[in-house]
N, C-alpha and C positions, 0 to 999 in steps of 0.2 A: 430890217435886218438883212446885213449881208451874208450868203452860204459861201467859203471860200473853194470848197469840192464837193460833188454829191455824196450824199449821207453814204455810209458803208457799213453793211449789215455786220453788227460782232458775232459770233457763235460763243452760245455759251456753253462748257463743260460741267459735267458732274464727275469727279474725278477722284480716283484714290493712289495709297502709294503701291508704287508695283511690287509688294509683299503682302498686299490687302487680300482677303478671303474672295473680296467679289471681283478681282481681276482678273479679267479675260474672260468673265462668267458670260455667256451668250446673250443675256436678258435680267434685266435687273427691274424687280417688281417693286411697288411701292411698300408693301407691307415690309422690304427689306431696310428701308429706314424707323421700321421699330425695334430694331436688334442694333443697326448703328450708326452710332453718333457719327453727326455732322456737324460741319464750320460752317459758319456763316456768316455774313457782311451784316449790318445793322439795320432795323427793322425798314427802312427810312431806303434800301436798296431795292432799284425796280423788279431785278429780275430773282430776286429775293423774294419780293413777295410773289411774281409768279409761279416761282417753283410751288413754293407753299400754297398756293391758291392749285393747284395741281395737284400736291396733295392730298388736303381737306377735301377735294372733293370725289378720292375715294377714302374718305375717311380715316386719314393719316396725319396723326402728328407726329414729327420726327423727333428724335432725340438732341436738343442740339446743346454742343459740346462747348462752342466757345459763337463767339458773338465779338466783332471785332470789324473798326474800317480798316486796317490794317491787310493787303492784299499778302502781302509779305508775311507778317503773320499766319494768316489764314494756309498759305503753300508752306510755309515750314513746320507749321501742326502738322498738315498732313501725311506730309513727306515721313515724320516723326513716328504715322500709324494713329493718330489720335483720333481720328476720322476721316469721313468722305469732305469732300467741300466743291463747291459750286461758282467754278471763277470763266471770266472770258479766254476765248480761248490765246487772245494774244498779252494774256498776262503770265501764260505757261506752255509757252511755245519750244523753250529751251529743253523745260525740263519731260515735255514733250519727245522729243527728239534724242533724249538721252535714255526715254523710258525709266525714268525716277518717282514722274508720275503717268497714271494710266488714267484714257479715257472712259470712262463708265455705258456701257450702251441703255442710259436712259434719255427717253426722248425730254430734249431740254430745246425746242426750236422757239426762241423764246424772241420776237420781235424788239430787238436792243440793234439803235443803232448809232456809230462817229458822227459827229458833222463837228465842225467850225461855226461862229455865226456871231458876227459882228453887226455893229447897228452901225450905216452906212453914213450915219451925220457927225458920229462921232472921231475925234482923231486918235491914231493906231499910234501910240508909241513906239522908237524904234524894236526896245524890246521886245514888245507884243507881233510887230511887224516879224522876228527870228523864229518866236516860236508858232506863227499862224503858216510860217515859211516851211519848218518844222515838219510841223504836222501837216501840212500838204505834201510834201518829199514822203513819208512814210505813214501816211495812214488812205493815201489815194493810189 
């Protein structure tokens, strides 16, 4: 395998809409996701199950509200107030900066990281060759 840039660590957020009860709250405890519901990526998501594995082991199962690959989905529930959700943070960078959604102060340092990674015997179509270009130009 070929690496095209070095891996780049993502940040993951826990995040509500900025009308949410727990926004701007200094400290957000776990037992606060048994009062509310969360969004979620499908069971099958890494940092999915770390959050939850984070969790369960203080003893929390959250409430979750919706269940979707849908990133898009999952931010416009949100946004909507239907819950908290748990996205990278360059999937809501916009809405970041707009304060539409707020960062949640729970500790989410959740080892997730980019890379590229091609198998070096194989040949890169041009296509493939735009978007590996792509993604070098904005994710290194």
């Amino acid at each position: 395998m070929q690496a095209f840039f070095p891996p780049g660590k993502e940040n993951i957020f826990l995040l509500s809409s900025s009308t949410h009860d727990l926004a701007g709250k200094s400290h957000i405890n776990p037992g606060d996701f048994l009062t509310y519901p969360i969004l979620l990526n499908t069971k099958d998501c890494p940092y999915r199950k770390m959050f939850e594995e984070t969790l369960s082991f203080e003893g929390i199962h959250p409430k979750i509200a919706l269940e979707t690959n849908s990133i898009h989905v999952i931010k416009e529930s949100c946004l909507w107030g239907l819950g908290l959700c748990l996205l990278p943070e360059f999937t809501v960078k916009k809405e970041l900066v707009y304060h539409i959604l707020e960062r949640l102060n729970f500790k989410t340092n959740y080892p997730m990281y980019t890379q590229i990674l091609l198998h070096q015997d194989k040949w890169i179509s041009p296509a493939l060759q735009r978007l590996v270009n792509i993604g070098i130009k904005h994710l290194s």
